[in-house]
C-alpha positions in Angstrom: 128.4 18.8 -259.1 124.6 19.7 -257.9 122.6 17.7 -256.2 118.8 17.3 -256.2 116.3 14.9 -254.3 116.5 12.7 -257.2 119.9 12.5 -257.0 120.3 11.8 -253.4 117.0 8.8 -254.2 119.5 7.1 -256.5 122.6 7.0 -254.5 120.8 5.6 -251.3 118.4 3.4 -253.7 115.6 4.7 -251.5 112.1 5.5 -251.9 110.9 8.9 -252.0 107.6 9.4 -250.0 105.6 13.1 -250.5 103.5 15.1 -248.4 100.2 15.3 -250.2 101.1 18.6 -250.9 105.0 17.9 -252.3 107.6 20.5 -252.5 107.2 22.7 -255.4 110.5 21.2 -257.5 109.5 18.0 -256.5 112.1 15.3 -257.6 114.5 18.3 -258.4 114.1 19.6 -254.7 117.8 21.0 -254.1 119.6 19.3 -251.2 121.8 22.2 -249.0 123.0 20.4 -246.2 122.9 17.2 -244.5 122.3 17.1 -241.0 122.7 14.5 -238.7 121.3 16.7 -235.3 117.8 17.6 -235.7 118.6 20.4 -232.6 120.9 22.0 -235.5 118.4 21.8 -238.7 117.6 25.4 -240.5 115.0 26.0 -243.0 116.0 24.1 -245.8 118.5 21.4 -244.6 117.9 17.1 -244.8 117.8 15.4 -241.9 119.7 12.1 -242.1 118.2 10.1 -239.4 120.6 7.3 -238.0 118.5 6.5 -235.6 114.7 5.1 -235.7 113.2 7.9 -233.3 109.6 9.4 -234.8 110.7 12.5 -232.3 113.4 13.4 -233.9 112.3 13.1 -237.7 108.9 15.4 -235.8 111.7 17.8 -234.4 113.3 17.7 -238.1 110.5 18.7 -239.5 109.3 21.7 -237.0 112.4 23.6 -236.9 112.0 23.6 -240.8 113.7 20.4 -242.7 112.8 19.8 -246.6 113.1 16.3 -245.8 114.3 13.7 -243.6 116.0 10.2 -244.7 114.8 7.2 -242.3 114.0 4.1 -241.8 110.6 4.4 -240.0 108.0 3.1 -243.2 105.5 5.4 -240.5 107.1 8.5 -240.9 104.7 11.0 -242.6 106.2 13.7 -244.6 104.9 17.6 -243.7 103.1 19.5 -246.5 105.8 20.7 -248.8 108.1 18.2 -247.5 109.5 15.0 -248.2 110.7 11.9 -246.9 113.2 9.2 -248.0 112.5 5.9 -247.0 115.8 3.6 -246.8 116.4 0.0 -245.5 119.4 0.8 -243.3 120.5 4.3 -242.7 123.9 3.6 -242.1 124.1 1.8 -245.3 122.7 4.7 -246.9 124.8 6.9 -245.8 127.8 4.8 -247.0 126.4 4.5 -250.3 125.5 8.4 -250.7 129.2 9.0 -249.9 130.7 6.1 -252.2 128.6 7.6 -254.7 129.6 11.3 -254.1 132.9 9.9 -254.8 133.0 8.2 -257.7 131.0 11.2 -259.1 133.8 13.7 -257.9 136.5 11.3 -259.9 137.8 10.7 -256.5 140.8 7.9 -256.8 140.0 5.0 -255.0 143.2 5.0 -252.5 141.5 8.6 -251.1 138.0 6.9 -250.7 136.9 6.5 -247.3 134.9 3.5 -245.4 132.8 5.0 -242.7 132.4 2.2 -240.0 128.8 2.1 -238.2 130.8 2.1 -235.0 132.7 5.4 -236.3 129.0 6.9 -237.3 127.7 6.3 -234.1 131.0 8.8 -232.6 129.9 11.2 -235.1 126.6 11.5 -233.9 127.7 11.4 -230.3 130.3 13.6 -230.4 128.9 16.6 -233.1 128.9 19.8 -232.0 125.1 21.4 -232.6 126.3 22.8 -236.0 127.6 19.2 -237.2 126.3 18.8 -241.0 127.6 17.1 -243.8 127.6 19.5 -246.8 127.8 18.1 -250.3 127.9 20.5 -253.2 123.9 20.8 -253.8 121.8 22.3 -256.2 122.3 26.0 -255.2 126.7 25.9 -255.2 128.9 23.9 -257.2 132.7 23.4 -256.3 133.8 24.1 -259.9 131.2 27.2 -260.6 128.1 28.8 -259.1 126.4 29.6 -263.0 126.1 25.4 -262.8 122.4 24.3 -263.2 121.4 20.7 -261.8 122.1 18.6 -264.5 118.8 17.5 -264.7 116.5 20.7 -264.6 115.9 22.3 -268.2 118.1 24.9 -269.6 
C-alpha cells in the first residue's frame, strides 16, 4: 500500500492547509517518512508534531519538510508545502496507525494501542534518526511497479 497526502487527511480526519503556492501533486503529495524530531527531517519527510511548538514546525520546515501535522490553527505552511491541521496529535497519530492496520489486514490480536504516556518516551528517548516509515507513495511492501491507488493510470 501507497500513501498520499490524501490518504494520511482521511485517517487523521484532519484538515489540509496549502501554502499559496501548494506542492505540485497537491492532495496526491507522496508521504516518505514520518518524523517525529524536527533535528532529524530530510528533504521530503512529514513532520508529526506532538507538541504545540511554532519553532519546531519553523525548524520542520527549513531543514526541508513537505509538510508538518499540528495542532497550532497558526501554523503557516511554506510555499510548496503543506500543513495538516488536527485536534489532538496524539489522537492522530493513533488513528493513522489503527488505520494503517486495518488497511494492511492486520488481525486485531497483533494491533497495537499506543499510550500518550508511551508517545511521550518515544519522543524523549529517539535517537536523531527516529522516524516512523509507512509504505508511501514511492515503495510498496508487496511491489515497487504499485501506483497510488488514487493517481491515474
Amino acid at each position: 500500500m501507497k500513501l498520499c497526502l490524501h490518504d494520511l487527511a482521511e485517517l487523521t480526519h484532519g484538515e489540509v492547509k496549502f501554502a499559496s503556492m501548494p506542492p505540485l501533486a497537491g492532495d496526491l503529495t507522496p508521504i516518505n517518512r514520518i518524523l517525529l524530531k524536527p533535528t532529524a527531517i530530510e528533504p521530503g519527510d512529514l513532520f508529526w508534531c506532538l507538541a504545540a511548538s511554532r519553532c519546531d514546525v519553523e525548524l520542520a520546515f527549513f531543514r526541508g519538510a513537505i509538510g508538518v501535522v499540528c495542532t497550532d490553527r497558526a501554523a503557516n505552511p511554506w510555499p510548496g508545502r503543506f500543513v495538516l491541521l488536527v485536534d489532538d496529535s496524539i489522537a492522530a497519530l493513533q488513528s493513522f496507525v489503527e488505520g494503517l492496520a486495518r488497511q494492511l489486514s492486520v488481525p486485531a490480536e497483533e494491533e497495537f494501542v499506543l499510550e500518550p504516556s508511551e508517545l511521550k518516551v518515544l519522543q524523549l528517548c529517539a535517537d536523531d534518526r527516529a522516524d516512523i516509515s509507512p509504505p508511501t507513495c514511492e515503495r510498496s511492501l508487496r511491489s515497487r511497479q504499485v501506483k497510488c491507488r488514487r493517481q491515474a493510470a
